[in-house]
C-alpha positions in Angstrom: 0.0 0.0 0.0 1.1 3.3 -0.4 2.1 5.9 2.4 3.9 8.6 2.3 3.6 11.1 4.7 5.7 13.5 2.8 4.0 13.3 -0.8 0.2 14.8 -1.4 -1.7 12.6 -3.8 -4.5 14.8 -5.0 -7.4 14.3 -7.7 -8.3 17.3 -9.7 -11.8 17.4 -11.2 -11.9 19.1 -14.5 -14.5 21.7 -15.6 -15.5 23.3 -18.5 -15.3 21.5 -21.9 -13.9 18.8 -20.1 -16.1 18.4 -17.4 -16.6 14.6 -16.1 -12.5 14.5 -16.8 -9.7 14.2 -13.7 -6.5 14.7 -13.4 -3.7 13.7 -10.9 -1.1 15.6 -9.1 1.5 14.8 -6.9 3.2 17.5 -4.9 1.4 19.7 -7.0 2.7 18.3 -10.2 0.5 16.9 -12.6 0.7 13.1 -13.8 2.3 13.2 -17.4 2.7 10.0 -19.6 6.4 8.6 -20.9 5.8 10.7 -24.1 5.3 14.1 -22.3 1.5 14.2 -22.3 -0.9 15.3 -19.6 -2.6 12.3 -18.8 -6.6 12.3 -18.1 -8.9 10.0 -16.8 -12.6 10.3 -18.7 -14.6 9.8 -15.4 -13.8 9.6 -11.3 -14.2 5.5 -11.3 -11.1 5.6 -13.9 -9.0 7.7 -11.7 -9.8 5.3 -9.1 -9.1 2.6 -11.1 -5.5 4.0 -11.6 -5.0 4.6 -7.7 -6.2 1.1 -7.1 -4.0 -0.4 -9.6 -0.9 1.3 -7.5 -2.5 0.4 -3.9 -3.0 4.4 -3.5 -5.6 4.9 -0.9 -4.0 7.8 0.8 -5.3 11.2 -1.5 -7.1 13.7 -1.4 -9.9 15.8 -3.4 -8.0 18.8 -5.5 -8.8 22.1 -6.4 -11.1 21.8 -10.2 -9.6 23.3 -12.5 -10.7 24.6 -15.9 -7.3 24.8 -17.9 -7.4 21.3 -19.6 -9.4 21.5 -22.9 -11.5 18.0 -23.9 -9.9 14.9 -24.0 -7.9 14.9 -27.3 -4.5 13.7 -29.1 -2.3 16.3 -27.0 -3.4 14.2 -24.1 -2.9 10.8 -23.0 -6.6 10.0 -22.1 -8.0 7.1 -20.4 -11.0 5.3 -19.7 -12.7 2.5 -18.2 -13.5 0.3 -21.5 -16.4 -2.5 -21.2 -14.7 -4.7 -19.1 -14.1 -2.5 -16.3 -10.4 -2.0 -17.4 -7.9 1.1 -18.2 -8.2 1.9 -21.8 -6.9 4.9 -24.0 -10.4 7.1 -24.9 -11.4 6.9 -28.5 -10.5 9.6 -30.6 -13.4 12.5 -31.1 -13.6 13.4 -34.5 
């Protein structure tokens, strides 16, 4: 299980046009994929989905924030696909 009594695991609800979206921080840093990109979860049970996969129960509820447009290429974007696992979202077109 995670604990760390020095790191602040927060989840950031996003509003605007992506509204439903989350995003992680760390410290205050936001959770960026291996090729640079912000990475957003389409819905809270996929965040959670992420934190569980990590054995991260120790977080807290962030500040929303409305400086992430939709879900789209420049991010990495994931989702909870039909069988209940992480997925990258489908591209809007």
């Amino acid at each position: 299980r995670w604990h760390n009594d020095r790191a602040k695991i927060a989840l950031h609800p996003l509003i605007g046009a992506a509204e439903g979206c989350f995003v992680l921080s760390m410290d205050g840093r936001r959770l960026f994929s291996g090729n640079r990109r912000l990475t957003v979860f389409s819905g809270r049970e996929a965040a959670q989905h992420f934190l569980d996969m990590l054995h991260i129960d120790d977080f807290e509820p962030g500040e929303a924030t409305d400086d992430v447009p939709e879900c789209e290429d420049r991010h990495h974007c994931l989702h909870l696909d039909r069988s209940g696992q992480l997925a990258v979202c489908p591209v809007k077109r």
